[in-house]
C-alpha positions in Angstrom: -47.7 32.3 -55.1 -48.0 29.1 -56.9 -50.0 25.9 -55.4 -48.3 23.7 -55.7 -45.6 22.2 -53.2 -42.0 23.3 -54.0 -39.2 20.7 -53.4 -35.5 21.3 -54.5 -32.2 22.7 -53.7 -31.0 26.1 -52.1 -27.4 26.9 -53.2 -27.5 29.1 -50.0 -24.0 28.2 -48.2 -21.1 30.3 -47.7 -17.8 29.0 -49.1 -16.8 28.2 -52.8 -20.1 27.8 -55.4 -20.8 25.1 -57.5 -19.6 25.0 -61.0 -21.8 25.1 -64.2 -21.0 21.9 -65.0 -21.8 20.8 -61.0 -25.4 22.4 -61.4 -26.2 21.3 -64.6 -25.8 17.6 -63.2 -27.8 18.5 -60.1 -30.7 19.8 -62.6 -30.4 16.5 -64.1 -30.7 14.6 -61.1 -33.8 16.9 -59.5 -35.8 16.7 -62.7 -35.4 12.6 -62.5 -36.7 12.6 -59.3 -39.5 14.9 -59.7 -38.4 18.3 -57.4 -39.3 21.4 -58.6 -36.8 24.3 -57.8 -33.2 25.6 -57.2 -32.6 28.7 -55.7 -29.3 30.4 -56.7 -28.1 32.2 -53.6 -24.2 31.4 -52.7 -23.3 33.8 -50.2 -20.1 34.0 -51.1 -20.9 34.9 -55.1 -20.1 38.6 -54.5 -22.7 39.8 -56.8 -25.1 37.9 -55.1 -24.6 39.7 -52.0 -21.5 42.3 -51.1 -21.7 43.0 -54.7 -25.4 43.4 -55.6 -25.4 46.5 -57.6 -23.0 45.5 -60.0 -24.9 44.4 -62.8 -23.7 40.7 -64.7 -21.4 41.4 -67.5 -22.2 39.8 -70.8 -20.0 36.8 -70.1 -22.1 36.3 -67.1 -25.3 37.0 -68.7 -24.0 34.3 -71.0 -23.7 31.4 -67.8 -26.9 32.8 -66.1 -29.1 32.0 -69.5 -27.3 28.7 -69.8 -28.6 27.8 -66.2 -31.8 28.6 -66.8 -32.1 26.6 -69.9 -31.0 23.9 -68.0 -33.5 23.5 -65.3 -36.6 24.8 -67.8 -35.1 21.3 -70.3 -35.5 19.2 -66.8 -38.8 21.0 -65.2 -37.2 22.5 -62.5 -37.7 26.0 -61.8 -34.9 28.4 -61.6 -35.3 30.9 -58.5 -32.9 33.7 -58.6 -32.6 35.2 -54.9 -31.1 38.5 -54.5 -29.3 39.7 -51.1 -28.8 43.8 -50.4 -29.4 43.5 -46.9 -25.4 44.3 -45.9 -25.3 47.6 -47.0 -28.9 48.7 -48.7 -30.2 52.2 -47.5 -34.1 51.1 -47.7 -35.4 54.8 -48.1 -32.5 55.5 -51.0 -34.9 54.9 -54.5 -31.3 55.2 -56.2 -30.8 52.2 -54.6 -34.1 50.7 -55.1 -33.7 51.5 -58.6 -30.3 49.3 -58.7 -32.1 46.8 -56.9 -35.3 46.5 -59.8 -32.2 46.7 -62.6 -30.4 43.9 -61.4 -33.2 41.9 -61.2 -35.0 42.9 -64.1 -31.6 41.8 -66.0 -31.7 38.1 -64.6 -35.6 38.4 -65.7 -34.6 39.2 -69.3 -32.7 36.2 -69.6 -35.6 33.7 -69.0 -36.3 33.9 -64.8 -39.4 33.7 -64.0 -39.1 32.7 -59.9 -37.1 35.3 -57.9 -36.6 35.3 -53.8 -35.1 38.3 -51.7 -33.0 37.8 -48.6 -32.4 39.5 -45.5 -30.7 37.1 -43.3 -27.2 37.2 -41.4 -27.0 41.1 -41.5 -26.9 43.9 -38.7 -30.5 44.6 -37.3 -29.9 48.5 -37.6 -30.8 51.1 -39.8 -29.5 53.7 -40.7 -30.0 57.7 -40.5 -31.7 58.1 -43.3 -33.6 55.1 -43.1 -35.0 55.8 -39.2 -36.4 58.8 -40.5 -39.0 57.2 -43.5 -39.4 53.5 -41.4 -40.8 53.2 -37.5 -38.9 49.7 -37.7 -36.2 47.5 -39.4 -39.2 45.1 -40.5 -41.0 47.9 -42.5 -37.9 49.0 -44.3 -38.0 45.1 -45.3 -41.7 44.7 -45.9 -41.1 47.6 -48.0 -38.6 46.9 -50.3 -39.8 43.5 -50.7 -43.3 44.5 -51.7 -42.0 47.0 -54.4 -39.5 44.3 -56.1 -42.3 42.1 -56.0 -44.8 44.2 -58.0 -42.1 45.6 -60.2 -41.6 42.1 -61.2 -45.3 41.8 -62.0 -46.2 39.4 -59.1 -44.2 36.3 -60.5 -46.1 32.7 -59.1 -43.0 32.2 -57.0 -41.6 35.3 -54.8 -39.8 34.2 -51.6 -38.8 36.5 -48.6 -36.0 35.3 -46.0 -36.3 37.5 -42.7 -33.6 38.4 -40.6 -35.3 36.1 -37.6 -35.3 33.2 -39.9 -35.6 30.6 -36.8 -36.9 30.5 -33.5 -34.2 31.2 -32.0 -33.5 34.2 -33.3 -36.6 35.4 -33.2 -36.7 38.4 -30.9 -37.8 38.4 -27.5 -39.8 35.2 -28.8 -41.1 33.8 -32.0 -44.9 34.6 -30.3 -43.6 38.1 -29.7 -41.5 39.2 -32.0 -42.5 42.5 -33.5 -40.4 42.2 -36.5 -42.2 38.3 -37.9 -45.3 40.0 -37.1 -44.9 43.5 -38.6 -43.7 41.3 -41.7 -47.1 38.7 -41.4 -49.1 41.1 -41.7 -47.4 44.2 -44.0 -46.2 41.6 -46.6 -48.4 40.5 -49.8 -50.2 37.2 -48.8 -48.4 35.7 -52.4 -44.9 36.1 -51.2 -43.3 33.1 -49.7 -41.7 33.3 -46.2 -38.4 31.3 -45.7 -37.9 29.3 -42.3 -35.4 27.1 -40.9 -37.1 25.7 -37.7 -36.3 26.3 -34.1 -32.8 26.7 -35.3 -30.4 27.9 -37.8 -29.9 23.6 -37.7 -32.7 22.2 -36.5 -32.4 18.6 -35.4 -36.4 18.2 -35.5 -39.0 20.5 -36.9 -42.6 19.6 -35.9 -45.9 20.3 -37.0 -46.7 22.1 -33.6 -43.7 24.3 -34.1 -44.9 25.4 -37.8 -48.3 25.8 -36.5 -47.1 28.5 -34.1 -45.3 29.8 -36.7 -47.9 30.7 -39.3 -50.4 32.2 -36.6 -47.5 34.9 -36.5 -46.4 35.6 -40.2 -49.9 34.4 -41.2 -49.3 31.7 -44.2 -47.8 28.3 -44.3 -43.8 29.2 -44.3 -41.2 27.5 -47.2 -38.7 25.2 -44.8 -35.2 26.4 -46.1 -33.4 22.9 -44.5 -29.8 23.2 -42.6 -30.4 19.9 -41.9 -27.2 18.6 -43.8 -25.5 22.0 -43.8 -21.7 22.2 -43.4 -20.1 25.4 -44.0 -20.4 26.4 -40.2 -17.6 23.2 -40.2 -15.7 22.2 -43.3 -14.4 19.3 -41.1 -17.6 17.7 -41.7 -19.8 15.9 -44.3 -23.5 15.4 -43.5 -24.6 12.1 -45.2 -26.8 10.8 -43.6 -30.8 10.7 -44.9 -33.3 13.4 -44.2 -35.0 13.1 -41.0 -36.7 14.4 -38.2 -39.1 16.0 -40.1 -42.6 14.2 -40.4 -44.6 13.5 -43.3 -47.8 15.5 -41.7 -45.8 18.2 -41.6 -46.0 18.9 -45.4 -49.8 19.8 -44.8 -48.6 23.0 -43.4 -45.8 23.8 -45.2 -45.6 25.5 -48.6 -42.1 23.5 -49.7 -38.7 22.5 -48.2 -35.9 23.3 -50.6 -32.5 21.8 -48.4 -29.1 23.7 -48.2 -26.7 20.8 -48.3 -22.8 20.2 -48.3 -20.6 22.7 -49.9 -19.1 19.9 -51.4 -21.4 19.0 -54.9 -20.7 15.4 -54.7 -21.1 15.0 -50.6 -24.8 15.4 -51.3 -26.3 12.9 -53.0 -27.9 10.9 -50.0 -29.5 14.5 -48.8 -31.4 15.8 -51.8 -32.2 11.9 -52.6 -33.9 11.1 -49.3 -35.8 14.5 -49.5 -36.9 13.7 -52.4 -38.5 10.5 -51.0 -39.5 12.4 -48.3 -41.6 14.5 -50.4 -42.5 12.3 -52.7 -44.3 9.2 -49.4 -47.5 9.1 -49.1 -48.5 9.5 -45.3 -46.6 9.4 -42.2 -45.3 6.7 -40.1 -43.9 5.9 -37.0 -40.4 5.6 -37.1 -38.2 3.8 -34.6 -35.2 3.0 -36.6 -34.3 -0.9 -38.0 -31.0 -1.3 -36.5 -29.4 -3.6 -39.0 -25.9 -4.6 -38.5 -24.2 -4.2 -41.7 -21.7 -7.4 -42.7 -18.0 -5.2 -42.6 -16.0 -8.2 -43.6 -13.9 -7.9 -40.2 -11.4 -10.2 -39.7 -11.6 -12.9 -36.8 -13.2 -11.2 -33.5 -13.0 -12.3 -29.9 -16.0 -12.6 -28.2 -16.7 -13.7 -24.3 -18.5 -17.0 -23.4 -20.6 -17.8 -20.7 -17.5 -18.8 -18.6 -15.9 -15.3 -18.6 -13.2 -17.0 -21.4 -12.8 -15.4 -24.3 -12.4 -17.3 -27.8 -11.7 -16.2 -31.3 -14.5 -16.8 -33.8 -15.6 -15.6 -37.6 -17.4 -12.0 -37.3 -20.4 -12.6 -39.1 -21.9 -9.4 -38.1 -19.2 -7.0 -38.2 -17.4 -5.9 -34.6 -20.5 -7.4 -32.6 -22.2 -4.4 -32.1 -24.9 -3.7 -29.6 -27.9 -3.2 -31.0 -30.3 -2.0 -28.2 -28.8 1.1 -27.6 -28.8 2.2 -31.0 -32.4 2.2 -31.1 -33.0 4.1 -28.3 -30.9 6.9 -29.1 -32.9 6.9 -32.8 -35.9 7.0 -30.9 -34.9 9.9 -28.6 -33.2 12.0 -31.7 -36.8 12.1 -33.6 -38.7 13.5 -30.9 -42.5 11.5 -30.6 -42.7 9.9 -33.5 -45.7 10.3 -35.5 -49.0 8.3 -35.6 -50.2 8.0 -39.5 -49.4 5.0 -41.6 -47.0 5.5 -44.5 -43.8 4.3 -46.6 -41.1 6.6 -45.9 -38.6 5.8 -43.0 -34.9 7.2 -43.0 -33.2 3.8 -42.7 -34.6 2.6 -46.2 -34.6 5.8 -47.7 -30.9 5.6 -46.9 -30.6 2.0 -48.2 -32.3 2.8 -51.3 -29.8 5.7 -51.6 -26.8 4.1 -50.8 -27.8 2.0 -53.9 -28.2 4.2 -56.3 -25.1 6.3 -55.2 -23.1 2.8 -54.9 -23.7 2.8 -58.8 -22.4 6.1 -59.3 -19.2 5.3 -57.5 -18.5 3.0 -60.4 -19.1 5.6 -63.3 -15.3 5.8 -64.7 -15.2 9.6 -64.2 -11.4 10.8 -63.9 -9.8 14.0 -63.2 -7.6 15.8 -65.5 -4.4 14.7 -65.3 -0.9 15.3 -66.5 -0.4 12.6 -69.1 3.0 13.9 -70.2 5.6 12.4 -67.9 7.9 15.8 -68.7 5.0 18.0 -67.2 4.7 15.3 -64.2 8.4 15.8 -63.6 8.6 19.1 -64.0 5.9 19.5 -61.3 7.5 17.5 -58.9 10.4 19.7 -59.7 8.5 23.2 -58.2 7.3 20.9 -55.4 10.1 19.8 -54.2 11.2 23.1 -53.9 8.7 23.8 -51.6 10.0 22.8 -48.3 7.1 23.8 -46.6 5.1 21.6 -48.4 6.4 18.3 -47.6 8.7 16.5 -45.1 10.5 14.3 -45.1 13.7 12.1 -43.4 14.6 9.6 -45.7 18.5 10.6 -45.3 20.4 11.0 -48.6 20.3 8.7 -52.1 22.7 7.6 -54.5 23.1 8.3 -57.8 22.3 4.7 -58.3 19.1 4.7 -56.5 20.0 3.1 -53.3 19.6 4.8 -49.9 22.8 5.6 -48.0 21.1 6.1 -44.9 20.9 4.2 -41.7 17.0 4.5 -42.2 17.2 2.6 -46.1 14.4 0.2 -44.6 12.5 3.5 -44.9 12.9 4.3 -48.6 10.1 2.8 -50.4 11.5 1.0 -53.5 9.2 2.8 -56.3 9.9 -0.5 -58.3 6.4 -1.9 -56.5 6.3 -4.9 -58.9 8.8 -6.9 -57.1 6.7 -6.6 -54.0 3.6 -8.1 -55.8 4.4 -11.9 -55.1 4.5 -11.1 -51.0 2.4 -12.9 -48.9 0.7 -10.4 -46.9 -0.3 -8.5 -49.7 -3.8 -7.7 -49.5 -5.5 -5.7 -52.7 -8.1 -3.4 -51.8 -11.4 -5.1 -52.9 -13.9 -3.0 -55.0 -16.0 -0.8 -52.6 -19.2 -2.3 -51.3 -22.7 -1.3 -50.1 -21.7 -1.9 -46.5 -18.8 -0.3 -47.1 -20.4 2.7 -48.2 -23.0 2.6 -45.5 -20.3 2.3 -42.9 -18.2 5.6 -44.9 -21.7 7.6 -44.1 -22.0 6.1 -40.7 -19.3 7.8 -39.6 -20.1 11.2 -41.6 -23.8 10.7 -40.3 -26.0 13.9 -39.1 -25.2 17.0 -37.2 -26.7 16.0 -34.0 -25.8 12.4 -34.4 -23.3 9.5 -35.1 -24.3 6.4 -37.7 -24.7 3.3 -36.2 -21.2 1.7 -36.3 -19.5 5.3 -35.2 -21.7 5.1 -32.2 -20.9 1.7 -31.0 -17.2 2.5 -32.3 -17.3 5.7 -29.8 -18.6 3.5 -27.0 -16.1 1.4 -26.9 -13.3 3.5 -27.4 -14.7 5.2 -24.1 -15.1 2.4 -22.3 -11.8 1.0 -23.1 -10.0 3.8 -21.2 -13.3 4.0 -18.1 -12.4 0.2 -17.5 -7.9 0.3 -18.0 -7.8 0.7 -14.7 -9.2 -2.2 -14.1 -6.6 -4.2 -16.9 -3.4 -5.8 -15.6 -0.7 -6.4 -18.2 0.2 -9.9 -18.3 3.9 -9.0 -18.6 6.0 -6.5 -16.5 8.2 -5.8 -19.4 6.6 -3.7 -22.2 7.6 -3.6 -25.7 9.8 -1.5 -27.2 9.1 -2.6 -30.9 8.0 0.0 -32.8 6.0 -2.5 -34.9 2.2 -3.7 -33.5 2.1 -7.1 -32.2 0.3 -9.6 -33.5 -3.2 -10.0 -31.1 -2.8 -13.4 -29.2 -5.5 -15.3 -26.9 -6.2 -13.4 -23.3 -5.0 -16.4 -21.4 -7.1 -17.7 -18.7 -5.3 -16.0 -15.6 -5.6 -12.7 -17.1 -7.1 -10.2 -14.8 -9.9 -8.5 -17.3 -10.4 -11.0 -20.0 -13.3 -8.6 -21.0 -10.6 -5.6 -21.8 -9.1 -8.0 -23.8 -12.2 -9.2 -25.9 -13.3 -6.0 -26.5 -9.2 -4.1 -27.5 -9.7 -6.9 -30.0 -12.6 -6.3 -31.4 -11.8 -2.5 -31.5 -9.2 -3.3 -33.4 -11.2 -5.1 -36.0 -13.7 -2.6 -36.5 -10.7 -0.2 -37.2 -9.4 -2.9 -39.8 -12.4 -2.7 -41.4 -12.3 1.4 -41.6 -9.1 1.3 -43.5 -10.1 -1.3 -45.9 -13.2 0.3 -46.2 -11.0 4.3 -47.2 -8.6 2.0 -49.6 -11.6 1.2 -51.3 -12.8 4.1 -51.7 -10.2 5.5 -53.0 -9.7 2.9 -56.2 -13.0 3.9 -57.2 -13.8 4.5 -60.9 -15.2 7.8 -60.2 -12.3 10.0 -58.7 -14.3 13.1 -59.4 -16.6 12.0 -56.9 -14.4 10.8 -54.5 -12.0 13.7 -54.8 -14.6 15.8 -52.3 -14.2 13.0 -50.1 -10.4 12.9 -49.5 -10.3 15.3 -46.4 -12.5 12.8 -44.6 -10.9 9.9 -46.1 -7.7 11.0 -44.7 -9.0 12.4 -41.6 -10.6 8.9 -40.7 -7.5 7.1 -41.5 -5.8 9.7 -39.6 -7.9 8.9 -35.7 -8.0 5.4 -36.8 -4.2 5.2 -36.8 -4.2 7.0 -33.6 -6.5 5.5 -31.7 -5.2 1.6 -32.9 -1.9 3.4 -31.5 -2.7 4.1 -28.2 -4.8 0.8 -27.6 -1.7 -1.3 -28.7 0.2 0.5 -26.2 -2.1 0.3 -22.8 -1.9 -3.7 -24.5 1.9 -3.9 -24.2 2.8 -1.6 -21.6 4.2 -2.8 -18.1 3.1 -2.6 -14.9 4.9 0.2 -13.4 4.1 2.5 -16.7 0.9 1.8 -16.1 0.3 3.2 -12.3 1.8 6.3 -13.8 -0.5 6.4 -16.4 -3.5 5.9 -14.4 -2.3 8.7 -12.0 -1.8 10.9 -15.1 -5.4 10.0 -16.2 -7.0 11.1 -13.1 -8.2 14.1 -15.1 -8.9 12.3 -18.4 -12.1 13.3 -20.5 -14.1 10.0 -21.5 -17.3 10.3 -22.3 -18.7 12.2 -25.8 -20.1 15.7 -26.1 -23.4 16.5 -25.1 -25.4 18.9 -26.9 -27.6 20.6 -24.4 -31.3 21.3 -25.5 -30.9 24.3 -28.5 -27.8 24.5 -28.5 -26.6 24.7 -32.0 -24.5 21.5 -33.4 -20.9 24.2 -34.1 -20.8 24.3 -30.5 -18.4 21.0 -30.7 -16.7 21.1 -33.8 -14.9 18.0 -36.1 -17.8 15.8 -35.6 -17.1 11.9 -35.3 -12.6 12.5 -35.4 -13.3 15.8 -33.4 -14.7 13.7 -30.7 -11.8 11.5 -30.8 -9.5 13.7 -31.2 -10.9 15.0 -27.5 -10.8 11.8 -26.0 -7.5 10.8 -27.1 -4.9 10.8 -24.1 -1.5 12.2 -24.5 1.3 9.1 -24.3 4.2 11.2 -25.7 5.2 11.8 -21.8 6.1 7.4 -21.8 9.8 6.9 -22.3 11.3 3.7 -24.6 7.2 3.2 -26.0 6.7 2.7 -29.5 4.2 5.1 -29.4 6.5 7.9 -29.8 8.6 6.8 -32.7 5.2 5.3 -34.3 3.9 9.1 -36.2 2.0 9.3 -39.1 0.3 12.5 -39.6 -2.4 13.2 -42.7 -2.8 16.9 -42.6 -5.9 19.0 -43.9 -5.0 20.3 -47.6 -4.2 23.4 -46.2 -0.9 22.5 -45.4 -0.1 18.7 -47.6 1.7 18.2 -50.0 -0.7 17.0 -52.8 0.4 14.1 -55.0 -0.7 14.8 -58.9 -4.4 14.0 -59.2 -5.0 11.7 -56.3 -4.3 14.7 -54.0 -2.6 12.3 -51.5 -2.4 14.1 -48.3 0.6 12.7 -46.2 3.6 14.0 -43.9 6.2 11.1 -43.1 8.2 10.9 -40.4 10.9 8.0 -39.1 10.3 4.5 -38.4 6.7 3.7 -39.7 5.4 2.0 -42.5 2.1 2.5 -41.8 -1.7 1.4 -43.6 -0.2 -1.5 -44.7 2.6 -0.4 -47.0 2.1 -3.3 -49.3 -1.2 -2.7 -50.3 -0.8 1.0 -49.5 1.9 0.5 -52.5 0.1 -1.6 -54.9 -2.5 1.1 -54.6 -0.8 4.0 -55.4 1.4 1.8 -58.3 -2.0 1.7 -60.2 -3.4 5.3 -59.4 0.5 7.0 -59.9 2.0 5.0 -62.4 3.2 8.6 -64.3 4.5 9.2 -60.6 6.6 6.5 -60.2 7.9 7.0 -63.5 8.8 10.8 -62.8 10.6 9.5 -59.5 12.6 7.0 -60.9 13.6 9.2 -63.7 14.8 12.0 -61.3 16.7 9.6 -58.8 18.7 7.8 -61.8 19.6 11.5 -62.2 20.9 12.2 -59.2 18.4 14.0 -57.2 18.7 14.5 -53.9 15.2 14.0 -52.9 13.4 10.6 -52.3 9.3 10.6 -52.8 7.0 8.0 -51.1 4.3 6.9 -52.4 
């Protein structure tokens, strides 16, 4: 086994691999900032895995070669990792034999690093296999030792065990028979693969390695979950590697992460591991809680006096800072003692630079530049029921909407709606607009700074309604939100109305900050990020929603709604101690979506009429290359349909075009953009 400290990538997720062209970048990037290997292990390439004696046909062969040169032009090592554990028969040398041919053909086309894996398969053996093997750890130790000298010993040889973690280490990790029949029976060279107390593990610590290697008897190769997603495609991890301390790479033989399945999710994780590995010694870490400027509009704040005036944000929604501290504090365990240069906070500033830049890179995604081939695809989409609908009632052959709902129809002539007033253009995306995108797509075990303040006082609105009374008896009917006025002094919680406010400008500055992020130069980048995109916009619609109408409803409404929310959920999940971070699914909007309280029951509230649904990409309707997820329904004109417009009259010019050209034609069908 080679010396020195291996730091790099793991393609080890189950969903769709990377591309060629996806890896080849990532080569680029891990040569620039000094790792040193990428494992090739997709679970879900079936010749990886469920296919493993099928050798690589010539085409392959071709790819595989290409790879390799890659990473040898950018000196990162190419480990090639193998996985027969499904459906191997250990004492079968046919199979054995298909095992060392596979191999030996990835070694013929320039691999030099190989890694054998036994994880996420049944711990049972069969007939056969009882009969030649006292356990399921010798059958391992055994095949692993006979690839490895048919290979000739190569300087890098790893090993994943099927008790990869603590927790799955049977009874214990101090006494389970299978790590230590694997210590001690495999070749002191070979590399063992850990990922920490847990398949995720929020913290890893030196004491917990420690323990570790006086069972499998070396310094183990961390394989990191940390920013793993693929137990919940809801998610993206971006927030900066953590939890692990600097001392701890005195122990270790590497740490190679196994990031987002999404290519261009990850740049924040592999960068801040790479200055992770790269510090010099540790540090204690307590967090610098930095309120990031979000460019919020006015926000009401509460004097001395109990009133409540309006003021300039300077600091975003006037978030708390003191809590946010503690929580970093408790999420990293004891911090450690040594001096050094690497916290997360600017690892994830310095980041958030670099990436910033590469949001800028004009980068666009093929598109269909021939307006016939646009047309024709709205043609086959339209067709589609299923895919999209919508209730704009019926159109003319002149263009004009004969229905009662015409205020509805989106006039796809959007240059006559440049000269309005309230037109606001998205701005070009910032750095605190970024760091408050990964914020709220932070960590497994943890929100960002703004999504936990945002989360707070979303729960503490609906704790404290009860203590809110509407200053009029009537509520309103419009379907449109009201414009926020001054709590007046005789209002009976002038804190509830303060802190609605300011809820609402934090969520002002969410959208802005997803509009902007969508205009971005780089839409191949940001393409990966439309789910979340949408699914933020999505809760933030929601959530403004239901605050606007606790604002506007009347008294008696509201002493049915308080009896109705006798049982209401408001307070966030709780992880207990080991529990694995799937246990709550949909992260940040999942939470959200749990706390939301069901209004649909209120009679004559706006709330009802007031729908707009983004739906996952399972089931949208996907708009050319922008991949514009939206279901409309009657009587909203939601995000702001001016700049929403103006938006989409840049990015779907070809669109509009297509539209216009099928409704002077007499379609039938009206699109919005």
């Amino acid at each position: 086994m080679t010396s020195s400290f291996i730091s790099g990538v793991v393609e080890g997720f189950y969903g769709r691999p990377w591309s060629s062209d996806q890896r080849s970048r990532l080569f680029t990037r891990l040569g620039q900032w000094s790792m040193t290997h990428y494992m090739y292990a997709p679970k879900d390439d079936a010749k990886h895995r469920a296919l493993w004696r099928v050798p690589y046909t010539e085409s392959e062969e071709v790819e595989i070669a290409a790879l390799v040169r890659s990473c040898q032009e950018n000196n990162v090592e190419l480990v090639y990792a193998i996985s027969p554990g499904l459906d191997m028969t250990y004492s079968s040398q046919e199979e054995l034999s298909l095992l060392k041919k596979k191999v030996e053909q990835v070694a013929g086309l320039g691999c030099k690093a190989f890694a054998i894996l036994f994880d996420d398969i049944e711990v049972k053996m069969g007939d056969a296999d009882q009969k030649l093997f006292r356990s399921f750890a010798d059958a391992h130790v055994y095949v692993t030792n006979t690839l490895y000298e048919h290979l000739r010993k190569p300087d890098v040889f790893l090993f994943c065990p099927t008790e990869y973690c603590a927790s799955r280490a049977f009874p214990c990790l101090a006494n389970s028979s299978y790590l230590k029949t694997v210590g001690t029976g495999l070749s002191l060279d070979i590399g063992i693969l850990w990922t920490g107390p847990q398949v995720i593990s929020k913290a890893i610590s030196v004491e917990s390695v420690l323990a570790l290697k006086e069972v499998i008897q070396r310094p183990p190769v961390i394989w990191d979950n940390l920013h793993a997603n693929d137990y919940d495609r809801q998610r993206l991890f971006l927030g900066p590697y953590q939890g692990r301390p600097l001392s701890l790479r005195r122990h270790i033989r590497g740490v190679l992460t196994n990031p987002n399945c999404e290519y261009e999710a990850n740049f924040i994780a592999i960068r801040t591991l790479a200055a992770w590995c790269a510090s010099g010694e540790d540090r204690e870490f307590l967090g610098d809680v930095q309120d990031m400027e979000l460019g919020l509009p006015d926000t009401w704040t509460q004097t001395s006096d109990g009133a409540c005036t309006q003021g300039q944000a300077s600091g975003g929604a006037q978030f708390d800072q003191s809590h946010l501290k503690r929580q970093r504090e408790s999420s990293l365990g004891s911090p450690v003692a040594d001096d050094g240069n690497y916290t997360p906070d600017k690892a994830l500033q310095n980041a958030l630079s670099e990436w910033l830049a590469d949001f800028q890179r004009p980068c666009a995604l093929p598109t269909m530049q021939d307006a016939e081939h646009l047309s024709a695809a709205l043609d086959c989409a339209a067709s589609d029921t299923s895919a999209l609908s919508l209730d704009y009632g019926s159109v003319s052959s002149s263009g004009e909407s004969s229905s009662e709902d015409d205020d509805l129809v989106m006039d796809m002539d959007l240059d006559r709606h440049s000269q309005a007033t309230d037109l606001a253009l998205p701005v070009a995306l910032t750095l605190e607009q970024l760091n408050l995108f990964v914020d709220l797509l932070y960590l497994p075990f943890e929100h960002g700074h703004h999504a936990t303040h945002l989360l707070e006082s979303w729960c503490w609105l609906l704790q404290s309604y009860h203590r809110f009374t509407p200053s009029s008896e009537t509520g309103s009917s419009s379907t449109s939100k009201p414009t926020p006025s001054p709590p007046s002094p005789g209002a009976s919680d002038q804190e509830w109305c303060c802190r609605s406010m300011n809820f609402h400008g934090a969520c002002s500055a969410i959208r802005s900050m997803c509009f902007s992020m969508m205009q971005v130069p780089n839409q191949i980048l940001v393409y990966e990020l439309y789910t979340s995109i949408w699914s933020i916009l999505d809760i933030v619609s929601r959530l403004e929603t239901v605050v606007t109408q606790l604002e506007t409803m009347n008294v008696s409404s509201q002493q049915r709604l308080l009896e109705v929310w006798k049982g209401l959920v408001t307070t966030p999940n709780q992880l207990a101690d080991g529990q694995e971070p799937w246990v709550f699914r949909g992260g940040l909007v999942g939470e959200f979506q749990r706390l939301l309280p069901d209004l649909s029951w209120l009679q004559g509230n706006a709330v009802s009429d007031q729908k707009l649904k983004f739906h996952n990409s399972d089931s949208a309707y996907t708009k050319a290359n922008l991949g514009l997820q939206i279901v409309c329904t009657k009587k909203w004109a939601f995000l702001e349909s001016f700049r929403f417009r103006f938006f989409c009259q840049a990015s779907l010019s070809g669109l509009c075009k297509a539209f216009k050209k099928q409704t002077a034609s007499g379609a039938s069908a009206t699109a919005a953009c």
